[in-house]
LOTIZA-249060 format. One record per residue: residue number from 1; residue in three letters; x negated, z negated, y of N, C-alpha, C in turn. Coordinates in Angstrom, 1 decimal, always signed. Example, Ala and Ser with C-alpha at 12.3 -4.5 7.8 and 13.67 -1.06 7.14 Angstrom:
<recs>
   num   residu      n.X      n.Z      n.Y     ca.X     ca.Z     ca.Y      c.X      c.Z      c.Y
     1      ala    -13.2     -7.8     -5.7    -12.3     -7.8     -4.5    -13.2     -7.8     -3.3
     2      ser    -12.8     -7.1     -2.2    -13.7     -7.1     -1.1    -12.9     -7.9     +0.0
</recs>
This chain:
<recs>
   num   residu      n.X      n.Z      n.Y     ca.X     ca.Z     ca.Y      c.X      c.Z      c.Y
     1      unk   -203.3   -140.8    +35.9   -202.2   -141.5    +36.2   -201.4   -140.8    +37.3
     2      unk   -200.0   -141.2    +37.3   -199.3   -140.5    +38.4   -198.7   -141.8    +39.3
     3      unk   -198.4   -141.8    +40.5   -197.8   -142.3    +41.4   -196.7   -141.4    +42.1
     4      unk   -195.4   -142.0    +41.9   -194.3   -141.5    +42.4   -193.9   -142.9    +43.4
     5      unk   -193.3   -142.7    +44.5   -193.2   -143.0    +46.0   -191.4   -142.2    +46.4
     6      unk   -190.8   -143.9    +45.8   -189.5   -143.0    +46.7   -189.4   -143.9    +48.3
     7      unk   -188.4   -143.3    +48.8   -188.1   -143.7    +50.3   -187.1   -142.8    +50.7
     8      unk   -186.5   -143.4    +52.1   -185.3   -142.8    +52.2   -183.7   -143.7    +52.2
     9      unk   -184.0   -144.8    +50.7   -182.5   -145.5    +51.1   -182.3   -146.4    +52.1
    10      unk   -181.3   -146.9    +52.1   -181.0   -148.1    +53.2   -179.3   -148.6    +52.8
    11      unk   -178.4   -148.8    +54.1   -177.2   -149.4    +53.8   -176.4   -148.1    +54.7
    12      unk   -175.0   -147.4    +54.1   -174.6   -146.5    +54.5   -173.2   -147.0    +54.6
    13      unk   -172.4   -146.3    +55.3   -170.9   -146.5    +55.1   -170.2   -145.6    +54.5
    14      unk   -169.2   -146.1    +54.1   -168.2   -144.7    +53.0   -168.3   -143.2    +53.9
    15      unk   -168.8   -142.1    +53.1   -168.5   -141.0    +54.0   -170.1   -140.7    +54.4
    16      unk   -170.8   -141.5    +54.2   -172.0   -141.4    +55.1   -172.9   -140.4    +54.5
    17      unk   -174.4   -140.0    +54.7   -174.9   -139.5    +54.2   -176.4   -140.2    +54.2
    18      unk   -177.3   -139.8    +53.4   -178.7   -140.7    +53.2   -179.0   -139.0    +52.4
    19      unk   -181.1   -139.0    +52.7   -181.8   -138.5    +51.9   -183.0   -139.5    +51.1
    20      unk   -183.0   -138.8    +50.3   -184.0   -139.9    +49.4   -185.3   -138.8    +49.3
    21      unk   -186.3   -139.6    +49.2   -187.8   -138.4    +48.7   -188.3   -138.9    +47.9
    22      unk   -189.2   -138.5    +47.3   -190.4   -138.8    +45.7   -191.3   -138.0    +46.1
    23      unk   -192.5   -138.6    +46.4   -193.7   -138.0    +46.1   -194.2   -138.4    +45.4
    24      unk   -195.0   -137.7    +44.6   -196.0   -137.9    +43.2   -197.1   -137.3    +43.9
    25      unk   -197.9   -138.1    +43.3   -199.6   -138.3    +43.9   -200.5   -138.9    +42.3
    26      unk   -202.0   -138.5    +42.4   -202.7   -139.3    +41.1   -202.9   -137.9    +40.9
    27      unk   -203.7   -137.9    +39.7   -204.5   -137.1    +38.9   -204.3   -136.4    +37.4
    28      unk   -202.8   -136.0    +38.1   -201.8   -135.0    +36.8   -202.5   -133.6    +37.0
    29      unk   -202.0   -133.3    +36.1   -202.5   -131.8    +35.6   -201.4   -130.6    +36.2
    30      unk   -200.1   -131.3    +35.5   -198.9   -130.4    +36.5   -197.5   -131.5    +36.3
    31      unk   -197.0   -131.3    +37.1   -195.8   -131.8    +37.1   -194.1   -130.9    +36.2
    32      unk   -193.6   -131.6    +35.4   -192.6   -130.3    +34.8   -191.3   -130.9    +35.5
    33      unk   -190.4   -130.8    +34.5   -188.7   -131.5    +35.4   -189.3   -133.2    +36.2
    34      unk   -188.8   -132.9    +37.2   -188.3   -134.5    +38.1   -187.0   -134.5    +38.1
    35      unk   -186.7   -136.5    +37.7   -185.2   -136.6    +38.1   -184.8   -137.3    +39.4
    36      unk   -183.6   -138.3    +39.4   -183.3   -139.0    +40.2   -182.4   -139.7    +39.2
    37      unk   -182.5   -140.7    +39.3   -182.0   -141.6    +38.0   -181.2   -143.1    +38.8
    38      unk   -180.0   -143.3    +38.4   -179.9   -144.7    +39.3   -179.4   -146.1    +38.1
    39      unk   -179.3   -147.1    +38.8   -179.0   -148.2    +37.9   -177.8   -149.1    +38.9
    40      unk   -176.7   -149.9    +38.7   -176.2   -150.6    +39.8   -175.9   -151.6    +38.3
    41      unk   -176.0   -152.9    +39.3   -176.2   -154.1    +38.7   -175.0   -154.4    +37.5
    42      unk   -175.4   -154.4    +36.4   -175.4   -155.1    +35.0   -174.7   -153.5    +34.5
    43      unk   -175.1   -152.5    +34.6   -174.6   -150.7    +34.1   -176.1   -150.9    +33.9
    44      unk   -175.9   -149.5    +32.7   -177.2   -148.9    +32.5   -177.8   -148.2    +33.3
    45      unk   -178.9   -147.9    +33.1   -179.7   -146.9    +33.9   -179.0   -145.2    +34.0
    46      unk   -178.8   -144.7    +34.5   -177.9   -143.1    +34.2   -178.6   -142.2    +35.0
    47      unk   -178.8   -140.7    +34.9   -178.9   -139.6    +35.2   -177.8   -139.1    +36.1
    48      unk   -178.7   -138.7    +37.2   -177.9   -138.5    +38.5   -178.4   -137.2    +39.2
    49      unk   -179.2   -136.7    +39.0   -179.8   -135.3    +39.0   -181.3   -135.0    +38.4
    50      unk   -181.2   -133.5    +38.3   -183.1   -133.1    +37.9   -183.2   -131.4    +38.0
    51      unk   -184.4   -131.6    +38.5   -184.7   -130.4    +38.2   -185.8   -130.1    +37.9
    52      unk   -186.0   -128.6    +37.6   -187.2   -128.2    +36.4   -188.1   -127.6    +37.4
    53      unk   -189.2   -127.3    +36.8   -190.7   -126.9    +37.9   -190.4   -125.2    +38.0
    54      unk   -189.3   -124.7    +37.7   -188.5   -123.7    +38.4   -187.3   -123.5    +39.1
    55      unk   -186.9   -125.1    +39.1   -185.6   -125.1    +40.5   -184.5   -124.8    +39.6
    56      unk   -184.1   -125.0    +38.5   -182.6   -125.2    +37.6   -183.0   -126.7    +37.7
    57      unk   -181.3   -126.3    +38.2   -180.6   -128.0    +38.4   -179.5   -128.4    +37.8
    58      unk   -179.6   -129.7    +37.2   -178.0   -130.3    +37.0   -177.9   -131.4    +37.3
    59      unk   -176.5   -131.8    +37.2   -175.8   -132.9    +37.9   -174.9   -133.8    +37.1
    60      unk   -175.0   -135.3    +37.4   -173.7   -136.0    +36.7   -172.7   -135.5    +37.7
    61      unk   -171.7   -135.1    +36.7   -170.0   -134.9    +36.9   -169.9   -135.8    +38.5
    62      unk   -170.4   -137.2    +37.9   -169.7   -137.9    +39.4   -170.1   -137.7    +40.9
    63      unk   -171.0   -136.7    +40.9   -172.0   -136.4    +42.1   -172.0   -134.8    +42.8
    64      unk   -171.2   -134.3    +41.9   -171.5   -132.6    +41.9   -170.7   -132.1    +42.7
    65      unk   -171.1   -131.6    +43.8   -170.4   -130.9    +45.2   -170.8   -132.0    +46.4
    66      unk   -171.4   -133.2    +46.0   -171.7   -134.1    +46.9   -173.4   -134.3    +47.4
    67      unk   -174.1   -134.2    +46.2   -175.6   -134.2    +46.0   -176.3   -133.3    +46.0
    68      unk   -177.2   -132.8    +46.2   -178.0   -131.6    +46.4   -179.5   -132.2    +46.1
    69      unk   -180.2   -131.5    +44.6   -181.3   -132.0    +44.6   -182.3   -131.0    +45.1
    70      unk   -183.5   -131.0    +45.0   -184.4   -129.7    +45.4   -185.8   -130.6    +45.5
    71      unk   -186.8   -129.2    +45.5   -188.2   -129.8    +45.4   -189.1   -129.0    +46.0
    72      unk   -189.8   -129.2    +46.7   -191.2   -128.3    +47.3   -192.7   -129.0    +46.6
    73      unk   -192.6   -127.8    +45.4   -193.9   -128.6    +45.0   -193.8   -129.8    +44.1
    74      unk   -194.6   -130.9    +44.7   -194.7   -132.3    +43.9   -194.2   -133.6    +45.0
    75      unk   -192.8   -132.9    +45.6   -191.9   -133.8    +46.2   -190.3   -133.0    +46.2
    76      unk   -189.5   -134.3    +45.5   -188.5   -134.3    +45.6   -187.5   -134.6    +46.4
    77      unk   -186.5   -134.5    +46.3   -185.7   -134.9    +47.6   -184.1   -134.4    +46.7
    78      unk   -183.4   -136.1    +47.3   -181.7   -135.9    +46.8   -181.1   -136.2    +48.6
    79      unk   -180.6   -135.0    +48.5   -179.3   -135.4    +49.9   -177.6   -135.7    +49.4
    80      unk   -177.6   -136.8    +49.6   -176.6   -137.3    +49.2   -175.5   -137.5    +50.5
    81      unk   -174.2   -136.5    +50.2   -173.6   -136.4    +51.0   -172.3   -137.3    +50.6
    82      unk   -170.9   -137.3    +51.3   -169.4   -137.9    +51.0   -169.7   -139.4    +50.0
    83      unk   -170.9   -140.3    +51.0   -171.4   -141.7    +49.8   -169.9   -142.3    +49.3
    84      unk   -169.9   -143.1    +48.1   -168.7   -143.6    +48.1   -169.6   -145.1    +47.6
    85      unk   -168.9   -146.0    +47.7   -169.3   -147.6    +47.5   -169.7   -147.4    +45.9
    86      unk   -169.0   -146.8    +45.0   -170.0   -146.6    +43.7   -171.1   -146.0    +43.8
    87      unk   -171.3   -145.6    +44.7   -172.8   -144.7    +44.8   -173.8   -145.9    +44.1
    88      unk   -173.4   -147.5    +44.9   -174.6   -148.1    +45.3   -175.2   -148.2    +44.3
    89      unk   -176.9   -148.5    +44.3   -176.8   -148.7    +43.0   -179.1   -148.5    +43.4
    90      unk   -179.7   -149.2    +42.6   -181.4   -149.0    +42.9   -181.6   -147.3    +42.0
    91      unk   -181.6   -146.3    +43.0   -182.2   -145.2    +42.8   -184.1   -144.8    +42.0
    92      unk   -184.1   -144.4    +40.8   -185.2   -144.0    +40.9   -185.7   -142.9    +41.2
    93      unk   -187.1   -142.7    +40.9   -187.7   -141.3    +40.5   -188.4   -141.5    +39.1
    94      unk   -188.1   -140.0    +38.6   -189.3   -139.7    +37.3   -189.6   -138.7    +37.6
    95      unk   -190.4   -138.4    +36.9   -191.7   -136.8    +36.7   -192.0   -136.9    +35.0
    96      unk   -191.8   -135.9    +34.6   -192.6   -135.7    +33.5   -194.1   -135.1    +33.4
    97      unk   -195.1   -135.6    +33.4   -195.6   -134.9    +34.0   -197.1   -135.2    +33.0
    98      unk   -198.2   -134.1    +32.9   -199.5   -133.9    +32.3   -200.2   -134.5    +33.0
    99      unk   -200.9   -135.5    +32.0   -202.7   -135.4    +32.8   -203.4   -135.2    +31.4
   100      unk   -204.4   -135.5    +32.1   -205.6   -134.9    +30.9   -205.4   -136.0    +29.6
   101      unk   -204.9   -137.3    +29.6   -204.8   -138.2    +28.5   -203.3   -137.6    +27.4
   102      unk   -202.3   -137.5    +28.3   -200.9   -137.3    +27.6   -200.1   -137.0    +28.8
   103      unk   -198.8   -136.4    +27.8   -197.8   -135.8    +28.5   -196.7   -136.6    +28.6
   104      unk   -195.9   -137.4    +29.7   -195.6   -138.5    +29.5   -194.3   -138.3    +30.5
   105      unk   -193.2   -139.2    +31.1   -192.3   -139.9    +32.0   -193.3   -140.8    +32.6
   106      unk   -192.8   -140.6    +33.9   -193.7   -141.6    +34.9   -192.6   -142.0    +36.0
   107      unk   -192.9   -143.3    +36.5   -191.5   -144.0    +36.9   -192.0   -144.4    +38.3
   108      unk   -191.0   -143.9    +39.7   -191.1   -144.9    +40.8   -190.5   -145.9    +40.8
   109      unk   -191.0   -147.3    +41.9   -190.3   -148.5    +41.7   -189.1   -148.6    +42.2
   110      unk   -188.4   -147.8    +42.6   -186.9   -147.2    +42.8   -186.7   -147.6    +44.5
   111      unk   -185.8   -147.2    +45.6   -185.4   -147.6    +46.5   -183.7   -148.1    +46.3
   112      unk   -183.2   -149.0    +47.3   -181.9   -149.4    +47.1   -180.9   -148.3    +48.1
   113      unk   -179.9   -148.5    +47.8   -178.8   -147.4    +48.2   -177.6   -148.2    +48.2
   114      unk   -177.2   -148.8    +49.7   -176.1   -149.3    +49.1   -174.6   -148.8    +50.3
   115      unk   -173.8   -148.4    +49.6   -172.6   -147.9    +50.5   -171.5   -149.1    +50.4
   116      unk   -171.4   -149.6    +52.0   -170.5   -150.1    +52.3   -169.7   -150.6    +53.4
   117      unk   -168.7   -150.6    +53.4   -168.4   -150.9    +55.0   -168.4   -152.3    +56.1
</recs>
C-alpha cells in the first residue's frame, strides 16, 4: 500500500503565495509520475501539474509561469505563486506507483486552498 500525506494549504490573499507537499510512505516498490490534481466545488476534478520520476514537467495552461512543481525523491512539492481566487479549490496528490500486488494511482485525502480577500 501507499500513503500519500499532503500539507501545506490554508487561506491566502489574491497575490499570495502557499507551498503544498506530498509525501508517500508504505511499502511501494518505486514511485513513477506524481501529480497535483485539484477539484473546487461542483467542477470536475482537473490536472494541475506532474511530474515523472525523471523531473519532466507539465502544466495546466491556467497555472504556467505561476506554479512550480518539483520532487526530491518520494516527496512532492507545488509552490504556488500570483494565487488568484480561482485557484481555490481541495488540492490533491497522486503517485503512480508499484508494489509487489499491482501497478496502480494512489490518492491523498487532498488539503484545502482557498484564495481570498
Amino acid at each position: 500500500q501507499v500513503q500519500l500525506v499532503e500539507s501545506g494549504g490554508g487561506l491566502v490573499q489574491p497575490g499570495g503565495s502557499l507551498r503544498l507537499s506530498c509525501a508517500a510512505s508504505g511499502s511501494f516498490l518505486r514511485i513513477y509520475t506524481m501529480g497535483w490534481y485539484r477539484q473546487a466545488p461542483g467542477k470536475q476534478r482537473e490536472l494541475v501539474a506532474r511530474i515523472t520520476s525523471g523531473t519532466n514537467t507539465n502544466y495546466a495552461d491556467s497555472v504556467k509561469g505561476r506554479f512550480t512543481i518539483s520532487r526530491d525523491y518520494n516527496t512532492m512539492y507545488l509552490q504556488m505563486n500570483s494565487l488568484k481566487p480561482e485557484d481555490t479549490a481541495v488540492y490533491y496528490c497522486c503517485a503512480d506507483s508499484l508494489t509487489v500486488l499491482r501497478r496502480s494511482d494512489y490518492w491523498g485525502q487532498g488539503t484545502q486552498v482557498t484564495v481570498s480577500s
